[in-house]
N, C-alpha and C positions, 0 to 999 in steps of 0.2 A: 224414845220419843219424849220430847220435853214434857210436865202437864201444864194443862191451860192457866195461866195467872186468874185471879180472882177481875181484874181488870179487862182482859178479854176475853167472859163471858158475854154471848149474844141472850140480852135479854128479851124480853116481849119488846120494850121499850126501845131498845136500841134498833131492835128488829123494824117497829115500824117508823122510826125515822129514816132508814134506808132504805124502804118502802115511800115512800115520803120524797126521797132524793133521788129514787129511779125513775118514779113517775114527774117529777121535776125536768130529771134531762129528756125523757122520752118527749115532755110537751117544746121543751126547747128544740128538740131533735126535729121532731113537726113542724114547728113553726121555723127551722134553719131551713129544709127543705121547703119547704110552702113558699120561702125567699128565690131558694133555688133554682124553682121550678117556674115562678115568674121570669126569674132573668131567664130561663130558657124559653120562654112564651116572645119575651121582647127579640132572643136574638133569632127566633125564626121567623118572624115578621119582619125583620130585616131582611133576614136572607129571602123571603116569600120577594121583597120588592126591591130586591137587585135583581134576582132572576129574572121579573117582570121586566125591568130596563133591561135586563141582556135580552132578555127575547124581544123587545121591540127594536134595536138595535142592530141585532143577524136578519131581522126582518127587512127592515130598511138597506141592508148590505147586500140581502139578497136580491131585495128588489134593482139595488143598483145594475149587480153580475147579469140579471136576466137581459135589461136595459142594451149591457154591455155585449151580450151574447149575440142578442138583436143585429146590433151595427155591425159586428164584427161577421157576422153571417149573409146582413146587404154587402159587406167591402166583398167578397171572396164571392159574391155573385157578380158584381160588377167589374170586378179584376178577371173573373171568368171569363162575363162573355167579351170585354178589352182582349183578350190572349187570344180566343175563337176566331173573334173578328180583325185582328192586327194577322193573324196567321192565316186568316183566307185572302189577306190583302197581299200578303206575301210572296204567298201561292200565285196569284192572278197576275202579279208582276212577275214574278221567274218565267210564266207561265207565257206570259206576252216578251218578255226580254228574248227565250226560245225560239218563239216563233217567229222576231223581226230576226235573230241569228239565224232561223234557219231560212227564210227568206233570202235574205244575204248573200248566202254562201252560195 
């Protein structure tokens, strides 16, 4: 093992300037993050008020689908009782067409 040169000896002195330039980076380190940590503040404030518009958006979309559901549930009672009523009409005509055939005959 080599011995230490006369030059890098760690003196008191040298010691506390790199005492000196850890707590240097440490406050820079804090203050990098303290930046950090704002821009993360701003980008979930964003995100807090896109989600806001997406949910008033699926809101309004829903309200449409219900809307839709609505009509779509009058047509299929109306087309219902259309089919009920064209089929007892139908009925009542074979029903009489029968009876003037068997009359007839």
């Amino acid at each position: 093992m080599e011995a230490v040169s006369r030059g890098d000896r760690w003196t008191d002195e040298r010691l506390d300037d790199l005492n000196v330039k850890v707590d240097d980076l440490g406050r820079r380190m804090d203050a990098g993050f303290a930046h950090v940590d704002r821009r993360f503040e701003q980008v979930e404030q964003r995100v807090a008020h896109v989600e806001q518009r997406m949910d008033a958006g699926f809101a309004r979309i829903d309200q449409r689908f219900e809307g839709m559901e609505k009509r779509m549930d009058s047509l299929h009672r109306t087309i219902t009782t259309a089919a009920i009523g064209l089929s007892g009409a139908f009925i009542a005509g074979f029903g009489g067409l029968a009876a003037l055939i068997a009359t007839q005959i």
